[in-house]
C-alpha positions in Angstrom: 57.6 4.0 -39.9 54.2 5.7 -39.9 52.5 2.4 -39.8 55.0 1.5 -36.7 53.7 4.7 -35.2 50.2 4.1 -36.1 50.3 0.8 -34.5 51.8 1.8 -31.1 49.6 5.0 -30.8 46.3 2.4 -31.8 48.0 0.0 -29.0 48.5 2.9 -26.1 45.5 4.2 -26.9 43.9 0.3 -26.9 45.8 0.0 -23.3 44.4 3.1 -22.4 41.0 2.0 -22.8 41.2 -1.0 -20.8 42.7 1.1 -18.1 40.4 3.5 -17.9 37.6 1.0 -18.1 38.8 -1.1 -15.3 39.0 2.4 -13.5 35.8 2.8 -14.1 34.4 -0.2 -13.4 36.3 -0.3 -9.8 34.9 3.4 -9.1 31.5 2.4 -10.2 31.8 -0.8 -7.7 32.7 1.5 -5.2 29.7 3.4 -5.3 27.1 0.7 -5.4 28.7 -0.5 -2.6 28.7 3.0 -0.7 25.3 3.6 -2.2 23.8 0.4 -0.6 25.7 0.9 3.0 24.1 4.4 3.0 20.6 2.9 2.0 21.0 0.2 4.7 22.1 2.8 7.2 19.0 5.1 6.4 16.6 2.2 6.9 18.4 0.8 10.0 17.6 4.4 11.6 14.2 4.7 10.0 13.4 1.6 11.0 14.7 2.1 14.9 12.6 2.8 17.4 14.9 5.5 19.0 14.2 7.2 15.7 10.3 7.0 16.3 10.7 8.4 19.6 12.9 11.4 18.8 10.9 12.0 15.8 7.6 11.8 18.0 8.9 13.7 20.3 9.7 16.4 17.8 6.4 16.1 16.4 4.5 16.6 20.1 6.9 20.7 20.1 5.5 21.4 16.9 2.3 22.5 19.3 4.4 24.8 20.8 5.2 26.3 17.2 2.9 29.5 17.8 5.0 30.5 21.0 8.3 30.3 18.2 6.6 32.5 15.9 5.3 35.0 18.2 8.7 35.1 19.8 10.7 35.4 16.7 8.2 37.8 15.0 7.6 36.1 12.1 4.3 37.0 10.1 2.6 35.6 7.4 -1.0 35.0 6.3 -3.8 35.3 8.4 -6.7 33.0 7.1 -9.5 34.9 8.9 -7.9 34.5 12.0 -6.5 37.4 14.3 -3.0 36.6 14.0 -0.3 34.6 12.0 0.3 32.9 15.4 -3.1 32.1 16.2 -3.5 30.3 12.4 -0.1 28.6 12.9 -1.3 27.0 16.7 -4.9 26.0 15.0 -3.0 24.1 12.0 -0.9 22.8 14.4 -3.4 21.7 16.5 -5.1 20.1 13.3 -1.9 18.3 12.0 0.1 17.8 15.4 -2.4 14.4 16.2 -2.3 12.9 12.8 1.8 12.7 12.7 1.6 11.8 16.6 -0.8 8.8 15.2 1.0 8.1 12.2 4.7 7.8 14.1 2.7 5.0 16.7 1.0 3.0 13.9 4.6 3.3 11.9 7.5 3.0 14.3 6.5 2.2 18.0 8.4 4.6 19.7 9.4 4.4 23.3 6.9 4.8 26.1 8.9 7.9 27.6 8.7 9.4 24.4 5.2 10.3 24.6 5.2 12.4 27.7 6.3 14.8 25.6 2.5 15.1 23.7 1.2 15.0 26.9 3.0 17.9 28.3 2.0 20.3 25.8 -1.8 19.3 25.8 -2.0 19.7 29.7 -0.1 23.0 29.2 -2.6 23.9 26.3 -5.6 22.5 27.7 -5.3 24.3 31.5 -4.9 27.5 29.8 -8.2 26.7 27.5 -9.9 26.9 31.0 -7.9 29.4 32.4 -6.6 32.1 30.0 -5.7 34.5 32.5 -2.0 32.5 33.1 0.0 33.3 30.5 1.4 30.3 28.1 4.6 30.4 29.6 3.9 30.4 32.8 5.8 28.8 35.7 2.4 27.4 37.4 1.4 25.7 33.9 4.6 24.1 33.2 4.6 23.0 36.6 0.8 21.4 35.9 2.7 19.8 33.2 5.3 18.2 34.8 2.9 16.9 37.6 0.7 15.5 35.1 3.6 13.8 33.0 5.3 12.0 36.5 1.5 10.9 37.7 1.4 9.5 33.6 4.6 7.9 34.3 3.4 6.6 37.6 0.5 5.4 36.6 1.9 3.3 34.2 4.6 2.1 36.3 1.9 0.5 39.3 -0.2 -0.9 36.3 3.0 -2.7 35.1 3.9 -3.6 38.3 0.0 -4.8 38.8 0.1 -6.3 35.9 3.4 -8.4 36.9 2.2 -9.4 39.9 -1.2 -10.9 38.0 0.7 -12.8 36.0 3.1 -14.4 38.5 -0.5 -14.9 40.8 -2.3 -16.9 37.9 0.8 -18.7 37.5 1.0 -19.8 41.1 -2.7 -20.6 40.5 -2.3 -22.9 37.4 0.2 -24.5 39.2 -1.8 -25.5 42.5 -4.4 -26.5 39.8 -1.7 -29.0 37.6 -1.0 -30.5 41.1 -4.3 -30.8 42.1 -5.2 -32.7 39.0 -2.6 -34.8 39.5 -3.4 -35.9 43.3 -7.0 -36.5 42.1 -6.0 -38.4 39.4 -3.6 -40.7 42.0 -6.4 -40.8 44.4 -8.7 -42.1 41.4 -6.3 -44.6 40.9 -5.4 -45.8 44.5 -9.6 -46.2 44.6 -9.8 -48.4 41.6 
């Protein structure tokens, strides 16, 4: 009777085992597969160029990073300069352009993306020459703007040059094929 017992505990316990080892086989399947849709997802969106330009973007405010620490009062080291905010807006000035550079070479955001950057350096670089204006102020955002829709312009009458070039030298190449070809029937005629 004890061997009878013996036998059917060594058999649950056998049929147990293979339970639990299929169990754990399926979760373990489960999570290679969830694993590698997660690691596909992640390089899918690092790999987008909506990413880039969101992440650029992001990059281009961290040069507005003094204005957030002066306006939350948050302090910290000074590094020889006058102020915490003054040591954060040189480091970001320092850091800002290499991550701006970096995200270009890397990802190739969108176009649009970078009027961002070049808001902030038109705010930051009329109030280099004209101190007086306050950061924030209404005339320099405004200077902003205007320089970001002229950017935008700009680029829009180049492309548009640029089109109409292109469609030009085709016309061009054209004339030229047929050209070649009536002088080469008039060579022919002659002969």
């Amino acid at each position: 009777m004890k061997m009878l017992q013996q036998a059917q505990s060594t058999e649950k316990s056998r049929h147990l085992e293979r339970n639990a080892t299929t169990i754990v086989k399926v979760v373990v399947s489960k999570l290679k597969a969830a694993t590698t849709y997660v690691k596909s997802s992640i390089f899918s969106l690092s790999r987008s160029r909506s990413f880039y330009s969101l992440l650029f973007a992001f990059c281009a405010t961290l040069l507005l990073a003094d204005k957030f620490v002066a306006a939350f009062g948050i302090q910290g080291p000074k590094f020889g300069f006058s102020s915490f905010s003054n040591f954060v807006w040189v480091l970001s000035q320092s850091i800002v352009p290499i991550l701006l550079i970096t995200i270009v070479y890397i990802g190739k955001p969108y176009l649009v993306s970078l009027t961002s950057a070049l808001h902030c350096y038109t705010v930051q670089l009329v109030w280099i020459f004209k101190p007086e204006y306050p950061s924030d102020s209404i005339f320099l955002q405004l200077y902003g703007v205007g320089t970001v829709i002229s950017f935008i312009l700009i680029l829009c009458i180049s492309k548009l040059i640029r089109k109409r070039n292109k469609i030009k030298l085709s016309e061009i190449q054209q004339t030229q094929l047929e050209l070649r070809k009536t002088i080469e029937s008039f060579k022919e005629k002659i002969s």
